[in-house]
LUMPAPA-52379 format. One record per residue: residue in three letters; x, y, z of N, C-alpha, C in turn. Coordinates in steps of 0.2 Angstrom, whole numbers, plus 5000, padded with zeros to 4 digits. Each point is the difference from the previous one (the first is absolute). Layout:
<pts>
ALAXYZXYZXYZ;...
</pts>
This chain:
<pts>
UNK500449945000499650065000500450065000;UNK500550005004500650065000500749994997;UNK500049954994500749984998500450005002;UNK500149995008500649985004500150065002;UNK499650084999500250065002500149975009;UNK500550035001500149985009499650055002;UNK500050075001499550035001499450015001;UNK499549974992499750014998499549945005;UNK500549945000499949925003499750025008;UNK500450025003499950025008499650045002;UNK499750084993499550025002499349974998;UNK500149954996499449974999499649975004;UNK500549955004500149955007499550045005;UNK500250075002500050045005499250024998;UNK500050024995499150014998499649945002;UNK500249944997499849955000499650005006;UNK500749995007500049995007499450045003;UNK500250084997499350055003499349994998;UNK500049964994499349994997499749965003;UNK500449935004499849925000499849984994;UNK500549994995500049964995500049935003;UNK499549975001500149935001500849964993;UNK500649975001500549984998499649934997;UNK499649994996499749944994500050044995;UNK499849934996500150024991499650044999;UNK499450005003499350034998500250105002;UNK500450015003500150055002500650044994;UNK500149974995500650024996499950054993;UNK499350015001499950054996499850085003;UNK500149975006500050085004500550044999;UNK500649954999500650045002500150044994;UNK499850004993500250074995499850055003;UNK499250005001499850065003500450055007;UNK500249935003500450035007500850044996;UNK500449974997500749994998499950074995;UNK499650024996500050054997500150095005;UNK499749985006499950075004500850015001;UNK500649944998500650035004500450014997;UNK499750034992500750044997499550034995;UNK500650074997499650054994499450025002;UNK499650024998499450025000499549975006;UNK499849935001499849965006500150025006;UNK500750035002500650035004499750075003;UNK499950054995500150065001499050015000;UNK499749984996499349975003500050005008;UNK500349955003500049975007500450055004;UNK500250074997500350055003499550055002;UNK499950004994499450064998499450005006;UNK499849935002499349965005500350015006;UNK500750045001500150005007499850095002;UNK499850034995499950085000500550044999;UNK499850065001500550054997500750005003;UNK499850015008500849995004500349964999;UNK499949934999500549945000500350034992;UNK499450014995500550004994500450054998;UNK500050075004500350065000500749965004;UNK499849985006500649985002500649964996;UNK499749934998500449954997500250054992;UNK499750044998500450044995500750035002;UNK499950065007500450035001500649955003;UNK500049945002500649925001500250024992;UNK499549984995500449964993500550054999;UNK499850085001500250044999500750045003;UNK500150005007500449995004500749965003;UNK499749924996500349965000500549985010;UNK500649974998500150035006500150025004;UNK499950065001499950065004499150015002;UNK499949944999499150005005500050005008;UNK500150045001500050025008499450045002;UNK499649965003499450055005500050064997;UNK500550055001500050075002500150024993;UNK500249984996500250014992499549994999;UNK499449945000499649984997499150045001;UNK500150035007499550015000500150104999;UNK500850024999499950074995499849994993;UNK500149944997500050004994499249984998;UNK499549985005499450004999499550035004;UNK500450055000499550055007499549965006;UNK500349955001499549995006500649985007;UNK499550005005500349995007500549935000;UNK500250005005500449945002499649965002;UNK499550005004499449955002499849984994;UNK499650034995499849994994500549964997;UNK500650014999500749974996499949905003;UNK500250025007499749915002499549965004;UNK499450054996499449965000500149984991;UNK500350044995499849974994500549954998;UNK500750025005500649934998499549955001;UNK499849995005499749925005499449984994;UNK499450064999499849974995500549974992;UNK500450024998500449974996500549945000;UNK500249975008500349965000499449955002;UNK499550025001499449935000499949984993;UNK499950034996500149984994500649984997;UNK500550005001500749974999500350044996;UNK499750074999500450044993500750025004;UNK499850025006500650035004500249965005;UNK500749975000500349945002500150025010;UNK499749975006500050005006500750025001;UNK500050035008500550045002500749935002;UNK500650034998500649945002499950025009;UNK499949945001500149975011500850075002;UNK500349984996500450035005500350074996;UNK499450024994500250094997499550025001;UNK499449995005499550044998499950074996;UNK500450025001499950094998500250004994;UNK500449964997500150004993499650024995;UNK500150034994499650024993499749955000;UNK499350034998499649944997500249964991;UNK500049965001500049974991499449955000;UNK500050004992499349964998500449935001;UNK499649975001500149915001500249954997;UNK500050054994500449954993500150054995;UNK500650014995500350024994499450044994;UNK499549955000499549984994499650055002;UNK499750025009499450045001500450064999;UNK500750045003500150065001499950004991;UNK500349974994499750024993499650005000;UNK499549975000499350025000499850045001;UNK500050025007499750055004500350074995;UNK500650004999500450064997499850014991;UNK499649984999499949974992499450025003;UNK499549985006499450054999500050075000;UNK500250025002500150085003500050034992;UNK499650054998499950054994500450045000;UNK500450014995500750054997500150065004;UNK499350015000500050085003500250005009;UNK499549975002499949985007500849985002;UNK500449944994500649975003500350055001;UNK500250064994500450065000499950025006;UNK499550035002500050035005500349985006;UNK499849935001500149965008500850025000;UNK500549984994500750004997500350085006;UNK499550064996500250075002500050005006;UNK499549985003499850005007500549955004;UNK500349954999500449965005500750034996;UNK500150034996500650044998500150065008;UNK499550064999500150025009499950005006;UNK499449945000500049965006500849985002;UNK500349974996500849955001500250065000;UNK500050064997500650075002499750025006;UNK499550005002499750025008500449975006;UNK500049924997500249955006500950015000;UNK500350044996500549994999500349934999;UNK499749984994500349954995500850034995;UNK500249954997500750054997499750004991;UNK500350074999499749984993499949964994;UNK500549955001499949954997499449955000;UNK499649995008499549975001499450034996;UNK500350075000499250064998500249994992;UNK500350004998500149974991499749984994;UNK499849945006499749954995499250024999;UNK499950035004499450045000499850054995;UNK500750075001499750034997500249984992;UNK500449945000499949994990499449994997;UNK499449985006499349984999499750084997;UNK500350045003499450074999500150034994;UNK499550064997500150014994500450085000;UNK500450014998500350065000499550075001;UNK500350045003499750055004500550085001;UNK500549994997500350065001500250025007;UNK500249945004500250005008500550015001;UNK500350055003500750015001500249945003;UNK499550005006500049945008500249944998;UNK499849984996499849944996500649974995;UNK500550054998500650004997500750005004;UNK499850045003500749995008499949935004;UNK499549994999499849905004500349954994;UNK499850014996500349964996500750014998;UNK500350045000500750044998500549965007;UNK499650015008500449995005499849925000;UNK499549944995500049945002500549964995;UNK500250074993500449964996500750005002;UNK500150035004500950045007499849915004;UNK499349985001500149955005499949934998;UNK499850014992500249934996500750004999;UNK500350054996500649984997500549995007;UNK499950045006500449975004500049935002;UNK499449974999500049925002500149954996;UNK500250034991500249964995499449994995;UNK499350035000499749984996499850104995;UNK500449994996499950054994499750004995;UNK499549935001499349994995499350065004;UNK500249975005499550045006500050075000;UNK500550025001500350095000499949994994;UNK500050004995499950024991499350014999;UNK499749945002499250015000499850075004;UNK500050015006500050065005500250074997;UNK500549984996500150074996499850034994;UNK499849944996499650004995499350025002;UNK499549985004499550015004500150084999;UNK500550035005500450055004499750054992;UNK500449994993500250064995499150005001;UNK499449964999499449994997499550055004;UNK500550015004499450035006499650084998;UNK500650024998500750014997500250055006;UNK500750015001500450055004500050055000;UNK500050065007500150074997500750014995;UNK499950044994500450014996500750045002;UNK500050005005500750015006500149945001;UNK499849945001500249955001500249934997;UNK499550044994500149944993500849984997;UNK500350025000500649984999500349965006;UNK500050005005500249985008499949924996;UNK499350025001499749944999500249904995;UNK499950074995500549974992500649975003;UNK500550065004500749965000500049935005;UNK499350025004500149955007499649924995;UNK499750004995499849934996500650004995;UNK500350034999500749994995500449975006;UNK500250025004500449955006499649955003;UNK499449985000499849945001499849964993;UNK500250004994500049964996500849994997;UNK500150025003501050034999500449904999;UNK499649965006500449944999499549944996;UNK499550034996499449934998499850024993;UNK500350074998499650034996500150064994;UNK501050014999500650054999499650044997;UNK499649964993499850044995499450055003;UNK499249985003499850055004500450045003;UNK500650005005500250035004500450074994;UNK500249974994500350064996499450055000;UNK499549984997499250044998499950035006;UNK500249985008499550035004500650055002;UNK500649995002500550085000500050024998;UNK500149984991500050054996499450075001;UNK499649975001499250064999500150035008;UNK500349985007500150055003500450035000;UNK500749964996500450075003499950064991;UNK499349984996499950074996499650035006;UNK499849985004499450035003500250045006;UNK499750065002500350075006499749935006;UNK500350025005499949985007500549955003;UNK500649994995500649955006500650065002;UNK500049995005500350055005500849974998;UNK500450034999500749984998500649935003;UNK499849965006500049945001499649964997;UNK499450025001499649954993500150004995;UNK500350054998500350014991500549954999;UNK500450025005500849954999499749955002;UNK499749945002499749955002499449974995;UNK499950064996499349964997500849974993;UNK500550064998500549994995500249945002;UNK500249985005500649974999499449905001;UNK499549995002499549974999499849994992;UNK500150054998499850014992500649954997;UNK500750025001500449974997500149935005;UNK500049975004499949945001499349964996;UNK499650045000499349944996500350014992;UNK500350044996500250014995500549924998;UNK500450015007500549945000499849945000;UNK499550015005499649924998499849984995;UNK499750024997499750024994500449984992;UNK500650005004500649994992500050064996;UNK500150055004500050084997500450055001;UNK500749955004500750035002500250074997;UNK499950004996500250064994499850045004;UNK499250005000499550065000500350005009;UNK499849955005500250005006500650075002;UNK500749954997500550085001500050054998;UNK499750034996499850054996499650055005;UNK499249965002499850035004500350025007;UNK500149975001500650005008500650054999;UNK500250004995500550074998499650075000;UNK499450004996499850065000499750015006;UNK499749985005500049985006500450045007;UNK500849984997500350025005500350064997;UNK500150034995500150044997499350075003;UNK499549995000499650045003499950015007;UNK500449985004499849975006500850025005;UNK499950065004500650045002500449955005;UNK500850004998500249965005499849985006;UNK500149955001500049965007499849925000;UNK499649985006499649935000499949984993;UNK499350054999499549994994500450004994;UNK500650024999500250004992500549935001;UNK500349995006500749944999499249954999;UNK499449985002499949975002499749974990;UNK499850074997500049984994500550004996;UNK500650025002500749974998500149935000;UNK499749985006500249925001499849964995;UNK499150034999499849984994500149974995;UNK500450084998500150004991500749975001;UNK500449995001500949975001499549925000;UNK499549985005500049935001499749994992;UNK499450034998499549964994500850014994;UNK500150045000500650014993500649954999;UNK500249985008500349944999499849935000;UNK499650025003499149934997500249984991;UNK500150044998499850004993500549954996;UNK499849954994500349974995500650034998;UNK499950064997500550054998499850085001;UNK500650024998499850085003500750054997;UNK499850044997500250044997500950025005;UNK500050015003500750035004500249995008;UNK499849904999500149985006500450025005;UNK500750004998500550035001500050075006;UNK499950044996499750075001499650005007;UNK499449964997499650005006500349975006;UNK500349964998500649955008500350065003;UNK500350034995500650085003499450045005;UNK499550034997499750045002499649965007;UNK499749955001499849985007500749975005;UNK500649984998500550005002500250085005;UNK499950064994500150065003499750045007;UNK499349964997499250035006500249965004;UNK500249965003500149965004500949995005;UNK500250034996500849995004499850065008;UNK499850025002500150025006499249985004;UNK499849964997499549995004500249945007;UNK499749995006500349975007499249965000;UNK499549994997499549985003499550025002;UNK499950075003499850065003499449975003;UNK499849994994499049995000499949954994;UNK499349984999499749954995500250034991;UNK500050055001500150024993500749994997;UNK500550015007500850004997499849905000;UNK499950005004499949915002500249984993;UNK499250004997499850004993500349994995;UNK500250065000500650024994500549964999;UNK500449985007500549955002500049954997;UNK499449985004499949914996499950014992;UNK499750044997500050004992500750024998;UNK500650025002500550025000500349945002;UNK500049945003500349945002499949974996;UNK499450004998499949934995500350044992;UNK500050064998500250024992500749995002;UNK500250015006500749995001500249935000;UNK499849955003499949904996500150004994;UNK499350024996500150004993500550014995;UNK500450055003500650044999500549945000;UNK500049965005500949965002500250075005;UNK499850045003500350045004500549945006;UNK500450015004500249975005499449985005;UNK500049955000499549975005499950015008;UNK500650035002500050035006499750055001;UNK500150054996499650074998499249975001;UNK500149964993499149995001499349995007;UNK500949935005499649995005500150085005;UNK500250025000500150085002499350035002;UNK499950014993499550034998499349985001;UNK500149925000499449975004499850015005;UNK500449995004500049995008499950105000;UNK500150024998499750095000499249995000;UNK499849984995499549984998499450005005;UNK500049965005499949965005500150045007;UNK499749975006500050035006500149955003;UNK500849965001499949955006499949964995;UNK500149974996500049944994499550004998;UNK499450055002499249984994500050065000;UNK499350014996499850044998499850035003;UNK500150105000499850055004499050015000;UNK500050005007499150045001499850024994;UNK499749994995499450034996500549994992;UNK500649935001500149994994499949904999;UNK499749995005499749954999499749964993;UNK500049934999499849964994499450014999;UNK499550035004499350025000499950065001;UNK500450054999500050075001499950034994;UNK499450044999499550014996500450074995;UNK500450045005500350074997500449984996;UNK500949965001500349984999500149934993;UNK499649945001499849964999500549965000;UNK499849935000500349935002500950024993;UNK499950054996500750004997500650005005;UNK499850025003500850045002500349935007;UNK499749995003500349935004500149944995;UNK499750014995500149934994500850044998;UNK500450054996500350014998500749985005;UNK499650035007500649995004500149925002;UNK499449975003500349924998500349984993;UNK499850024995500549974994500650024998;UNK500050055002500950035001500349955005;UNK499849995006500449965004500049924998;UNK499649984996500249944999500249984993;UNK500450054996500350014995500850035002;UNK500150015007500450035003500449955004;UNK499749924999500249965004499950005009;UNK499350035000499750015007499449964999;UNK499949954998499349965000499750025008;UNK500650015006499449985005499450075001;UNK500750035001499550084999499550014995;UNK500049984995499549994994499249955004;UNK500349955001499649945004499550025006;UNK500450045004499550045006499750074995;UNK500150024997499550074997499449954997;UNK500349964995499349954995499749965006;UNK500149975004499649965004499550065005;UNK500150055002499650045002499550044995;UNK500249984991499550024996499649965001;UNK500049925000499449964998499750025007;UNK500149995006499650035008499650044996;UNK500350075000499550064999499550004995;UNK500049964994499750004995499549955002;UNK500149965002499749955003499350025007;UNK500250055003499750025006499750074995;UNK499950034997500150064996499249974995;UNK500249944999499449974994500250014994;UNK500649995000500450034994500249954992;UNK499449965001500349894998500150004994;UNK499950074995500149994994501150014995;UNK499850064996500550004998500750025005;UNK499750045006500750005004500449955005;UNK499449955001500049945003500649964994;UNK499549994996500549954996500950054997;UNK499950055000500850044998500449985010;UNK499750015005500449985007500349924999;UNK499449964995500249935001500750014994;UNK499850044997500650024994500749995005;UNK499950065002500750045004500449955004;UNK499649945002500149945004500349944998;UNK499850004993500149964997500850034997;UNK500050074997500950024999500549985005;UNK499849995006500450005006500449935000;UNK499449975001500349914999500250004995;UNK500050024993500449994993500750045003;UNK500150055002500750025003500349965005;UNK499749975004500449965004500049944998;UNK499749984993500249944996499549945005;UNK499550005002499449985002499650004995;UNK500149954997499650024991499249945003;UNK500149955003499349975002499550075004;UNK500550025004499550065004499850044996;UNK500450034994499950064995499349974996;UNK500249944997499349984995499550005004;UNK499749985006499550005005499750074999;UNK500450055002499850065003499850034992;UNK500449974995499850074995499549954996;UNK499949935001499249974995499650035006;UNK500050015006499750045004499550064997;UNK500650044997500050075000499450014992;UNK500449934998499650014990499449985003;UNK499749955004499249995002499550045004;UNK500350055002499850055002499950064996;UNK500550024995500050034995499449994994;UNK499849935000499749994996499249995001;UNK500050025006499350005004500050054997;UNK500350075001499850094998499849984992;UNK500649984996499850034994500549964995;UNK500450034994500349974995500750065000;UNK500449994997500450054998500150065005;UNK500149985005500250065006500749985002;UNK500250085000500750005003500549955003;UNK499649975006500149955006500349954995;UNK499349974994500249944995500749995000;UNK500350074995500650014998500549975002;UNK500250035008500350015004500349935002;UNK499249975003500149935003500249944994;UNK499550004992500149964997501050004998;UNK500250075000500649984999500549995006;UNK499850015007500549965004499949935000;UNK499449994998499749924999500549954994;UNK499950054996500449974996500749995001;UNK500250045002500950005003500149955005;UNK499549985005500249985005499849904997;UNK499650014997500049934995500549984996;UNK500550064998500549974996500550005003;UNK500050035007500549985007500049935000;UNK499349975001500049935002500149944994;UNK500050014995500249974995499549984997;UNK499250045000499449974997499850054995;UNK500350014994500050034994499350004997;UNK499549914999499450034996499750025005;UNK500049995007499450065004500150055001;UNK500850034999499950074998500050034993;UNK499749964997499650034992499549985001;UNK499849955003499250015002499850055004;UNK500450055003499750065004500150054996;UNK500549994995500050074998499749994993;UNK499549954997499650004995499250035004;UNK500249985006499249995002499850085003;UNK500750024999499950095005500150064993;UNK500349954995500250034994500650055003;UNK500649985003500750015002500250024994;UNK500050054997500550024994499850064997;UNK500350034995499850054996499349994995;UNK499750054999500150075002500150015011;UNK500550045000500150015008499550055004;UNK499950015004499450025005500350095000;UNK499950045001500250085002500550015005;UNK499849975006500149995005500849944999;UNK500750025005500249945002500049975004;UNK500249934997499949935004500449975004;UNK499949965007500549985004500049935001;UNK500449984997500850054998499950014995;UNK500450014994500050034994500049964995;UNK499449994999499649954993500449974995;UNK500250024997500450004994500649974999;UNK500250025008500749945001499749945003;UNK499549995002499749945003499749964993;UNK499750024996499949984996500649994994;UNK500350025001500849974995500149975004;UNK500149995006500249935003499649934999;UNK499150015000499749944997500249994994;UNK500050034996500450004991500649945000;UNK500650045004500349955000500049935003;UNK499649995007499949945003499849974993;UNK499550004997499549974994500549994992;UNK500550015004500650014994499850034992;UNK499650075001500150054994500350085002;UNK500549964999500750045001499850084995;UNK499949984995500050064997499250065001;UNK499749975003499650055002500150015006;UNK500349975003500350015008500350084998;UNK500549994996500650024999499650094998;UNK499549994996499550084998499850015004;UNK499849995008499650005004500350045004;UNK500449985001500950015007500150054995;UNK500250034993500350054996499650085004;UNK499149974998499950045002499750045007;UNK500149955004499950025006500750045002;UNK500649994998500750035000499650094999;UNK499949994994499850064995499650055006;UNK499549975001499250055006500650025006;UNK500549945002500050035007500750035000;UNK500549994997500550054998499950064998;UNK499750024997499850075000499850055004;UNK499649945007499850045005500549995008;UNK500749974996500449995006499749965003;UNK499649955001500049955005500349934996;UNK500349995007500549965001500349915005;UNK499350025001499949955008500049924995;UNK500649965003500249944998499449935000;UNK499550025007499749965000499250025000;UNK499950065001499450024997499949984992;UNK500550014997500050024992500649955000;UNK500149924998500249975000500550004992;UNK499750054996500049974992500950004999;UNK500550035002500650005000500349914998;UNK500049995008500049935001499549944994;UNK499650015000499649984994500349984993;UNK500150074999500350034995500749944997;UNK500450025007500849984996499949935001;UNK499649945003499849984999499749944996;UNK499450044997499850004994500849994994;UNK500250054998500650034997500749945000;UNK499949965005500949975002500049974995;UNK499749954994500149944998500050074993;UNK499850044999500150024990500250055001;UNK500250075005500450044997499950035009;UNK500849944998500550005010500250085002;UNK500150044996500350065003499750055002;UNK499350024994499650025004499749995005;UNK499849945003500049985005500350025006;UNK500549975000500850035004499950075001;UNK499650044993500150075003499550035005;UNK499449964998499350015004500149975009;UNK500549964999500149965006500450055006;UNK500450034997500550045002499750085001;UNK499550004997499750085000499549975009;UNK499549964998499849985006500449995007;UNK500449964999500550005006500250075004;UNK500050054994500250085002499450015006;UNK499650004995499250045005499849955004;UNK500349945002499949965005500750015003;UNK500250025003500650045003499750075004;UNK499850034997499850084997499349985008;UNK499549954999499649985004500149985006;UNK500449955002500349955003499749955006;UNK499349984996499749935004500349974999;UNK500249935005500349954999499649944995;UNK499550015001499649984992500350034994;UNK499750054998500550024992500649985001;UNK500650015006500550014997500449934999;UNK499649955003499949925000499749974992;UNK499550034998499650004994500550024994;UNK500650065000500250054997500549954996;UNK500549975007500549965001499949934996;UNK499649975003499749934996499750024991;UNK500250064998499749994992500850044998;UNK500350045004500950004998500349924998;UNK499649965004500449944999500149954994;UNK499250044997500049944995500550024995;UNK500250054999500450044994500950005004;UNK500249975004500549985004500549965000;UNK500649994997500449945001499849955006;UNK499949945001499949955005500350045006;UNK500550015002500550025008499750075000;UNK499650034996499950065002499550005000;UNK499549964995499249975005500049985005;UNK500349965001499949965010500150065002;UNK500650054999500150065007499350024997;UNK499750024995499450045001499649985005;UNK499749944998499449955004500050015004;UNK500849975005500150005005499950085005;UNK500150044997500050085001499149995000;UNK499649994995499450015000499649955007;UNK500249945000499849965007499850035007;UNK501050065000499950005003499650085002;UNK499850044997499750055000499349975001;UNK499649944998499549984998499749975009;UNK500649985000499749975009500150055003;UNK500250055000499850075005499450024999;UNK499649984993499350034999499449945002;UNK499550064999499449935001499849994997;UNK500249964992499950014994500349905000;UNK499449965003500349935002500149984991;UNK499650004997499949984993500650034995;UNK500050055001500650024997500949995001;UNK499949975006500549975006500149944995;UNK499449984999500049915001500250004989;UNK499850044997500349994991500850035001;UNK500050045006500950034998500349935002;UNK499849965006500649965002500149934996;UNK499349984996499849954994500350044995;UNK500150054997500750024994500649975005;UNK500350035005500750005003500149905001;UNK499249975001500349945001500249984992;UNK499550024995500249954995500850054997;UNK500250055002500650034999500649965002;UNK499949985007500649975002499849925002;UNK499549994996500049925000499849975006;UNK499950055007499949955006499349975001;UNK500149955004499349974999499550035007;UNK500650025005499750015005499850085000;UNK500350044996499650064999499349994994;UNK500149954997499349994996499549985005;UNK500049955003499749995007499750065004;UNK500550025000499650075006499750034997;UNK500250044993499450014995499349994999;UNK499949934999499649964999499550005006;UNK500449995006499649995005499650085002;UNK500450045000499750075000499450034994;UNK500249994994499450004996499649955001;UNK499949975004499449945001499950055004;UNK500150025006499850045005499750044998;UNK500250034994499650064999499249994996;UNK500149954997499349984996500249984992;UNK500550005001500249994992500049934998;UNK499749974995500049964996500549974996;UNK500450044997500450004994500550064998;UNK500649985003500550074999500549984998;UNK500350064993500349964995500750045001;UNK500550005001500450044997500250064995;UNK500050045001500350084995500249954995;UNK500649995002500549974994499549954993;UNK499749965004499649964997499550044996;UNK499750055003499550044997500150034995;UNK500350035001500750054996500049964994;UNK500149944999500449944995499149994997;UNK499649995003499349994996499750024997;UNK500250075003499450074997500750004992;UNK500550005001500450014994499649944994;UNK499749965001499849944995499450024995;UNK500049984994499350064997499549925003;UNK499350034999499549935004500049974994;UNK499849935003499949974996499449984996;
</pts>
């Protein structure tokens, strides 16, 4: 009779019970008539039979919801408190309103089941609902409710031109995004323009739904700054804040271009101090964001300038710093400098008060840049404690999409540096499944597909890392933005694993070409050097030799014991035998000073097959097992394959 509705079943039974339904067969065609009064229309029928108060009341419940408290309930329906529970009692004898819990008596009333609070809320008439909506909107502002709770209410009402009405909502969408839900502040503020604002405040308003679509939404967020900051009423705080918000949604967006451009004119308008470093950090950050750029160089000098006498002062020199650390990595600056610079960054090893991974002015940029400096600088640990306090905040934050999966990124780089390649694959198919919940083609993809790929052909599983990088489309045409690490020599690296040497070789050519012109130099960010000579040993050795020898320089010039170990080990292949072993040997042992176990473990597998010993082959071996590697071949040997055309 009730399809197994549980529900539906219990309050049948209970009709039954109150009727004396004699329990035989002959009694079985009563139960339709009985079974239809407990849902839809049969329901609210048997509401309606209880008189006006009970049904006024169970309205202002459906209505209320939660917050059905006596005192709420009986403003909301203009009657007494006595009248309030003489009509609960009549409602809970009818079962529509569920008896009081033994040990909560005072608790909100709710209906008795899921199904009636629908009903009952689906009888109520559009007009009557609005209203009830308007009415427990300032009741809960009476009772002092937070505006959050009053919200949901008035999204119910119909616009009015209520100043009151837009500052409740303005102050519930400050107390969504504070608790991570910026679908809810978005709607609040939307609701918010419709009312519409005083025309002093309509711009406020616009910026404050540009910043709460800021991390769900880049492309809305461009539309909704743009038209405030054309519009009179942001006070000059808010103007630097709506720009530099402008050029982060730009950036998300894959609109780098447009990002630093805006952020330049920005700080350009905007008289010294806070507000213009803080658009400075912008524009220095998106420009070297970028694939290519007109006068890298240039622009290195020039933030290089802004920055030499700064001590950390406040958030804005902070800022600066860190984007000043990481172009200075990409450079091959000395590495020491770099950690320098980081540790400026930083108050006490993390990040300063209000530059946090979920700090809305700054953004999650500037702690990312300083963790990847450091763990490009042969500081994985430091790097490790900044990214593991990303996935926390984001996590607590409600943050689960694209920033979630970029923190599983940053984590996954960590354990590839420390040559923990089983840990790094975990963390960054992590990172790809999570990315793939947001969308297709986001930055994050990029990043991870190609540490993904790298860290696969560390272990010695070459078609699963073509099967990531067909399935992510790992290749040219390249993204605007660069990639971590630098695409192009990771990709000449699968080239070569796959033994197609000659597209390896145009690959590596022109990854030389993009990053040489902007002076960056970093041996293990942009691997293509090493690659390169490589590639090159077996058909034209000199070249080689010379590309070998240029690298060695800028791995000197940097001086992590990774590059200069990496630098060392590719001197060797173009080396008399006595002069190889001293390289190897030189590179081992710069290598076990680092935390670079993988790297460790291919220089001492050259030096064993260099000097034949078996017991350094061993150590080798053993150590690449440790690390997660499958299959590790020798340089020499490599070198010797890639030279063979395929067959």
């Amino acid at each position: 009779m009730t399809s197994g509705n549980p529900y539906e079943t219990v309050e049948l039974l209970a009709k039954a019970r109150d009727r004396m339904v004699e329990p035989v067969a002959g009694s079985a065609g009563l139960l339709r008539g009985l079974g239809a009064g407990a849902r839809g229309g049969g329901l609210v029928a048997r509401l309606e039979e209880l008189g006006a108060g009970p049904t006024r009341l169970a309205w202002a419940i459906a209505v209320l919801g939660a917050d059905s408290t006596p005192e709420l309930l009986a403003a909301l329906t203009g009657t007494s408190p006595n009248e309030v529970a003489d009509h609960t009692e009549r409602l809970r004898r009818a079962r529509i309103v569920a008896p009081p819990h033994p040990s909560a008596p005072d608790d909100p009333l709710e209906f008795g089941h899921p199904l009636i609070a629908t009903a009952v809320y689906g009888s109520v008439s559009p007009a009557v609902r609005t209203a009830l909506h308007g009415r427990a909107a300032w009741a809960l502002t009476e009772a002092g409710h937070s505006p959050a709770a009053t919200s949901r209410h008035l999204l119910e009402v119909h616009p009015d031109e209520d100043e009151s009405v837009v500052r409740l909502l303005r102050a519930a969408a400050v107390e969504h995004l504070a608790v991570g839900a910026p679908d809810a502040a978005r709607r609040c503020l939307d609701r918010a323009l419709a009312e519409p604002p005083h025309p002093d405040t309509y711009a406020a308003v616009l910026y404050e739904l540009g910043c709460a679509s800021l991390l769900t939404a880049p492309a809305a967020t461009v539309r909704h700054l743009r038209s405030a900051l054309d519009l009179p009423g942001l006070d000059d705080a808010l103007r630097i804040d709506a720009t530099h918000r402008l050029a982060q949604a730009l950036a998300h967006n894959n609109q780098l271009q447009e990002a630093a451009r805006t952020a330049a004119a920005g700080a350009t308008r905007t008289p010294p101090g806070t507000g213009r470093r803080r658009l400075q950090a912008a524009h220095f950050m998106f420009e070297g964001f970028q694939a290519a750029e007109e006068n890298g160089i240039g622009r290195s000098r020039r933030l290089d300038e802004l920055t030499a006498e700064f001590t950390g002062a406040d958030n804005s020199e902070r800022a600066l710093i860190a984007v000043r650390a990481f172009d200075g990595m990409l450079r091959g600056e000395p590495a020491a400098e770099v950690v320098r610079l980081c540790d400026l960054a930083l108050v006490d090893g993390v990040p300063a008060a209000g530059l946090g991974w979920t700090d809305l002015i700054w953004g999650f940029e500037i702690p990312a840049l300083t963790g990847i400096a450091y763990a490009f600088a042969d500081r994985p640990d430091r790097a490790e404690a900044l990214f593991g306090e990303a996935v926390r905040a984001f996590e607590i934050s409600g943050w689960s999409g694209a920033h979630l999966a970029f923190a599983h990124t940053l984590l996954g780089l960590v354990h590839r540096r420390r040559g923990n390649l089983s840990g790094a694959q975990h963390y960054l198919e992590e990172g790809l499944r999570l990315a793939d919940r947001v969308g297709t083609g986001l930055p994050v993809h990029w990043d991870t597909a190609c540490l993904l790929v790298d860290t696969l052909l560390a272990r010695g599983r070459t078609a699963e890392a073509r099967g990531v990088a067909d399935r992510y489309a790992f290749g040219p045409p390249w993204p605007g933005a660069v990639v971590l690490p630098d695409g192009p020599s990771v990709l000449g690296r699968l080239l070569l694993a796959e033994g197609r040497r000659e597209e390896a070789v145009r690959t590596l050519e022109a990854a030389a070409e993009a990053l040489t012109v902007r002076g960056r130099h970093h041996g293990i960010w942009a691997p293509w050097p090493f690659e390169l000579a490589r590639a090159l040993a077996g058909t034209d050795p000199d070249r080689a030799a010379r590309i070998a020898a240029e690298a060695h320089v800028h791995a000197e010039r940097l001086g992590t014991p990774t590059v200069m170990g990496e630098a060392l080990r590719c001197l060797a292949l173009f080396a008399e035998p006595a002069e190889a072993r001293d390289l190897l040997t030189r590179a081992v042992a710069h290598l076990a000073e680092s935390p670079s176990r993988y790297e460790e473990a291919r220089a001492r597998l050259d030096l064993a097959h260099a000097t034949g010993s078996a017991t350094a082959l061993a150590e080798a071996t053993s150590l690449a097992a440790a690390c997660g590697v499958d299959t590790l071949t020798s340089d020499a040997v490599t070198a010797r394959a890639s030279s063979r055309p395929p067959e």
